[in-house]
C-alpha positions as a printed Julia matrix, in Angstrom:
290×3 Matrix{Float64}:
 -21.06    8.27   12.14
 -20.35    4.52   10.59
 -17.13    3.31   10.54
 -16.0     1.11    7.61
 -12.78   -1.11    6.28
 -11.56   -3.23    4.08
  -8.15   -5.29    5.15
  -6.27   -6.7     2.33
  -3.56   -9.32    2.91
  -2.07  -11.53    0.12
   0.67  -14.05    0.57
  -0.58  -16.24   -2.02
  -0.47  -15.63   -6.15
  -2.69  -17.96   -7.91
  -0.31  -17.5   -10.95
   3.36  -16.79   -9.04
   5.66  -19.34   -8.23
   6.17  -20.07   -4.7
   9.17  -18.59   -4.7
   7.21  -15.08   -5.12
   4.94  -15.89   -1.95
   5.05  -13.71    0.98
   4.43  -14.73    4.35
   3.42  -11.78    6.73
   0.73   -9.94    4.94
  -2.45  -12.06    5.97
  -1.5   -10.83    9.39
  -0.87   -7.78    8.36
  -4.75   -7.72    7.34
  -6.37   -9.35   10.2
  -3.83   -7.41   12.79
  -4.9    -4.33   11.7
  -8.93   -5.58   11.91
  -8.24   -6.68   15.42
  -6.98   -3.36   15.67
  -9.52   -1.18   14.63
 -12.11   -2.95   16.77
 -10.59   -0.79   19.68
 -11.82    2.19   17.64
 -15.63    1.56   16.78
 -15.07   -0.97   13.98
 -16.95   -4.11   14.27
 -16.84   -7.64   12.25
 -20.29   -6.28   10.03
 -18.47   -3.79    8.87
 -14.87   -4.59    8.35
 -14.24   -6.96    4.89
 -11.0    -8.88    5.29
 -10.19  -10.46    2.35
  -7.32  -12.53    2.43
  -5.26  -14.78   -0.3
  -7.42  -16.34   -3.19
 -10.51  -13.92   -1.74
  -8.78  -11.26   -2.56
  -8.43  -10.59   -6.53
  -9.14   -7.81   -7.95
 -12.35   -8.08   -9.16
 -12.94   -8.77   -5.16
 -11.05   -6.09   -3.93
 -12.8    -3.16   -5.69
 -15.72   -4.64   -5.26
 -15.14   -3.97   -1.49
 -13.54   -0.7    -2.02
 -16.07    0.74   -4.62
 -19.27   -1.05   -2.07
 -17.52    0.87    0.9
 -17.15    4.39   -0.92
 -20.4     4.15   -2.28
 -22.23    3.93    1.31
 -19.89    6.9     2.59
 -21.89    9.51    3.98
 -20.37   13.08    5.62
 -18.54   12.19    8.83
 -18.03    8.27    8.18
 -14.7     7.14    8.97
 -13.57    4.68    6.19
 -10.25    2.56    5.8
  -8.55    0.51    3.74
  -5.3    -1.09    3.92
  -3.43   -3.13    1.88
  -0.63   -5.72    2.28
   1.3    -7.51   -0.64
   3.52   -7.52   -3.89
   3.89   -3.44   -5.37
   5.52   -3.68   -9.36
   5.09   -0.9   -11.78
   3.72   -1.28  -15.48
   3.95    0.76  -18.89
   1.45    3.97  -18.98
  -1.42    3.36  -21.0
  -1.24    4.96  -24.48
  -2.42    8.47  -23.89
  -1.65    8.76  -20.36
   0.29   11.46  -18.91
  -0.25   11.01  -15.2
   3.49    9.21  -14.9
   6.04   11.33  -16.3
   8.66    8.39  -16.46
   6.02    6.19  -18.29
   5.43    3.8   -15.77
   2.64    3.31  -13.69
   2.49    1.92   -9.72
   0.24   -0.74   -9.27
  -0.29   -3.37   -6.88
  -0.55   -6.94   -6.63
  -3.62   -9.06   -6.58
  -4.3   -12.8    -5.84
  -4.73  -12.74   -9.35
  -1.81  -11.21  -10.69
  -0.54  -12.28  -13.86
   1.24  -12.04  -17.36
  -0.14  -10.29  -20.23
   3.21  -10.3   -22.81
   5.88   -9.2   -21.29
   4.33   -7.14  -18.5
   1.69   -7.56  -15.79
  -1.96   -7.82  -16.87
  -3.65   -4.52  -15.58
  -6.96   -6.28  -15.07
  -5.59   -8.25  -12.18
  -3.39   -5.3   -10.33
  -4.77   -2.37   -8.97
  -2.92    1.03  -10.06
  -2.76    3.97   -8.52
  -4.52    5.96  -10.44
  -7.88    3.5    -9.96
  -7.4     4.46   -6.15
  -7.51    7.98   -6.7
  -9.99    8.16   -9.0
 -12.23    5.81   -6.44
 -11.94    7.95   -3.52
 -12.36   11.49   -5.24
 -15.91    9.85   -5.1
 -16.27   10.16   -1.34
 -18.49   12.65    0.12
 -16.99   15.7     2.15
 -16.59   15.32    5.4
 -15.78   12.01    5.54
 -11.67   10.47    6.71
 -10.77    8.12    4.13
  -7.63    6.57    5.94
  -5.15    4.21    3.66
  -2.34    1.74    5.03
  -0.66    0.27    2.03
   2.36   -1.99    2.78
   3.68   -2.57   -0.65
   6.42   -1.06   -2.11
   5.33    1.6    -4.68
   8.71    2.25   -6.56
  10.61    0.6    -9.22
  13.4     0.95   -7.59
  14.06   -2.78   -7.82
  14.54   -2.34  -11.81
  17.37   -0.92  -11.37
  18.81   -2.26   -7.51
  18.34   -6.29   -7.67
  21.31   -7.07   -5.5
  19.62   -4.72   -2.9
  16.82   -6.95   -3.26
  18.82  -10.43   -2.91
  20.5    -9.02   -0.14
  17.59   -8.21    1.98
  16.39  -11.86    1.13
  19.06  -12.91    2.55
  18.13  -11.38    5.98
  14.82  -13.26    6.31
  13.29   -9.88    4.94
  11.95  -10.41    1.33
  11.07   -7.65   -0.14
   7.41   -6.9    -1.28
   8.12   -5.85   -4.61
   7.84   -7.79   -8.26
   9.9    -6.54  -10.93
   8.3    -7.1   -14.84
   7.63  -10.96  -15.19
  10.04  -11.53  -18.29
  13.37  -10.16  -19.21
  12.58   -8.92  -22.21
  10.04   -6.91  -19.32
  12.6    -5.68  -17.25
  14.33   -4.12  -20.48
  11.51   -2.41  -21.74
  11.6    -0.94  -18.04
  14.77   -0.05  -17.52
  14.63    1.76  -21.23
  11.4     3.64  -20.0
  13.01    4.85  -16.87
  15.99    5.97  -18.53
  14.62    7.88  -20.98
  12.59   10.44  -18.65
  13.22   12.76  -16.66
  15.1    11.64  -13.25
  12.02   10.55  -10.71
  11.0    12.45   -7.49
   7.49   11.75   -8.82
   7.35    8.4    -7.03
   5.93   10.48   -4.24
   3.77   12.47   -6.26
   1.86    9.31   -7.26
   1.02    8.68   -4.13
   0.51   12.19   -2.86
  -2.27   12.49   -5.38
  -4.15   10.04   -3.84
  -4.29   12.49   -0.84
  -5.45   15.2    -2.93
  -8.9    16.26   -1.73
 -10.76   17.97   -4.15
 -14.31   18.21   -3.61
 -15.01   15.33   -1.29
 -13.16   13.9     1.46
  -9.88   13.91    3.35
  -7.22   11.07    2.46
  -4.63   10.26    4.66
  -2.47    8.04    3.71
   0.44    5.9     5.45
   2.84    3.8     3.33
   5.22    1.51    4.36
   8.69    2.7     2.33
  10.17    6.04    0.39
  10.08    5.92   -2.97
  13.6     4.58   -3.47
  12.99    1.96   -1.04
  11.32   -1.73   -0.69
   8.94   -2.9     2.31
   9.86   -5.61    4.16
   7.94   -9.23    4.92
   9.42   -9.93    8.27
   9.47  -11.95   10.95
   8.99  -10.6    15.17
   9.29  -12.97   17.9
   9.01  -15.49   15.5
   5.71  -14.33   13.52
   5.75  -12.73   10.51
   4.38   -9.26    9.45
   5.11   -6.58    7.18
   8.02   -4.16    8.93
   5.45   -1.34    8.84
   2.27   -2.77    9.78
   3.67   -4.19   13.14
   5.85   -1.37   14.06
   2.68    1.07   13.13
   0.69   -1.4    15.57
   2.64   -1.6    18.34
   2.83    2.5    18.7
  -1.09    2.2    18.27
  -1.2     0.31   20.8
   0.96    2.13   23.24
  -0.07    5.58   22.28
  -3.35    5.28   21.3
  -3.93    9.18   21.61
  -0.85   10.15   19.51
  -0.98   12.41   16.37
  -0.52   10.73   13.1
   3.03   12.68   13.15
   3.52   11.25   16.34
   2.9     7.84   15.31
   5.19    8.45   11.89
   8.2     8.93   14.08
   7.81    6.04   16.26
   7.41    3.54   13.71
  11.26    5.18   12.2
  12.93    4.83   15.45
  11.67    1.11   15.26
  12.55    0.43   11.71
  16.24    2.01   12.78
  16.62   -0.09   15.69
  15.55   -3.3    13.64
  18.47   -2.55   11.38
  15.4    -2.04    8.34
  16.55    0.59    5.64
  13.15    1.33    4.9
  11.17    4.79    6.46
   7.69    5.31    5.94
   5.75    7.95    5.3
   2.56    9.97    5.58
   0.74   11.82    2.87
  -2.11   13.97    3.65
  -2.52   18.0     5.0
  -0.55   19.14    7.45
  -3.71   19.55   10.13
  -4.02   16.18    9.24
  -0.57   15.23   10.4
  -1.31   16.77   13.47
  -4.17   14.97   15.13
  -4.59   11.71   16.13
  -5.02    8.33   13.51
  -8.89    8.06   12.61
  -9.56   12.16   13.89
 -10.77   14.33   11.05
  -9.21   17.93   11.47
């Protein structure tokens, strides 16, 4: 059985102001490769790609070069730590019934118009579409901590106000005004959203080939945190999810679900994470197949 990863952690935008910069997710990256060791990962075959390594063009490079070499039983896992925005469904696509797509942030990120440029964000849908390719038999295990809503459209003061607790939230609203409108006038012309979830619940969706479980950092309605413990900064998740790794390294995914909520509550976070996957899965430990 090979075991395989790629760790993503981006604090840096080549085309952001600093202002936009995050602080805790190259930690978050190399944290959760130091991790993994523990568990039959080794430095050949975990990519970290951190900052101005990791655009997209980079990124799915690593991805697509790791689900390529899957084979039945391989235990492969990617997480991913930075900016989550949303942009405008592509003409024709009816995958997001409120029109807007979840994506996530690359080194690369920027403008096209009004909106983000898709070629330098990775959506949702590419993920999906990427590991549907992996064989049967195989655990394809995702940590993403990145908001995934657009929650932000329509809740900025939430946003400032978190800022103003050392926690800045990982989340990039549309990059003009004139962006944020078009937004807003997508969101309120569909259908009220529970499908937030959904978008990420179909990246969990088997199929033919392997078993995706995935772990993300926030609910829908919510935004992930870039903190700061003991005076080093991670992503609110990707620590707490650590540390009850650490201590309970035979716990059930479930197990390990719950324990990162009753440290988000007693950190005073709002956000609660949450796991996607089959319910066997959910009851087993992190990197077991089931």
């Amino acid at each position: 059985m090979a075991r395989r990863a790629v760790c993503v952690g981006i604090n840096e935008f080549e085309h952001l102001p600093m202002s936009s910069w995050l602080a805790g997710c190259v930690n978050d990256a190399e944290d959760i490769s130091a991790a993994i060791r523990k568990r039959g990962f080794t430095s050949r075959t975990t990519t970290v790609l951190r900052d101005s390594d990791a655009t997209k063009n980079a990124v799915m490079a690593a991805l697509t070069d790791m689900v390529d070499r899957a084979r039945p039983g391989d235990h492969l896992l990617f997480s991913f730590s930075s900016h989550g925005t949303q942009v405008p469904n592509q003409p024709g696509d009816k995958d997001e019934p409120d029109g807007l797509d979840e994506v996530f942030a690359c080194y690369d990120i920027k403008r096209d118009g009004d909106q983000w440029d898709r070629g330098t964000v990775i959506a949702d849908d590419e993920l999906r579409e990427l590991f549907q390719r992996v064989p049967a038999g195989a655990l394809v295990e995702v940590l993403l901590d990145t908001c995934h809503s657009g929650t932000g459209l329509k809740d900025l003061e939430e946003l400032q106000l978190a800022m103003t607790l050392g926690r800045k939230p990982r989340f990039l609203p549309p990059p003009t005004p004139r962006g944020l409108d078009r937004a807003r006038s997508i969101r309120a012309h569909q259908p009220a959203r529970t499908i937030d979830h959904k978008a990420l619940a179909e990246l969990t969706k088997r199929g033919k080939g392997a078993r995706p479980v995935l772990f993300a950092a926030c609910r829908p309605h919510q935004t992930a945190s870039d903190a700061t413990f003991d005076g080093r900064a991670n992503g609110a998740f990707t620590h707490l999810f650590l540390t009850s790794l650490q201590e309970r390294p035979d716990a059930t995914r479930a197990e390990h679900l719950k324990a990162v909520h009753a440290g988000l509550k007693s950190e005073g976070f709002e956000q609660r994470s949450t796991l996607e996957g089959a319910l066997k899965a959910k009851k087993v430990g992190f990197g077991q197949l089931w």
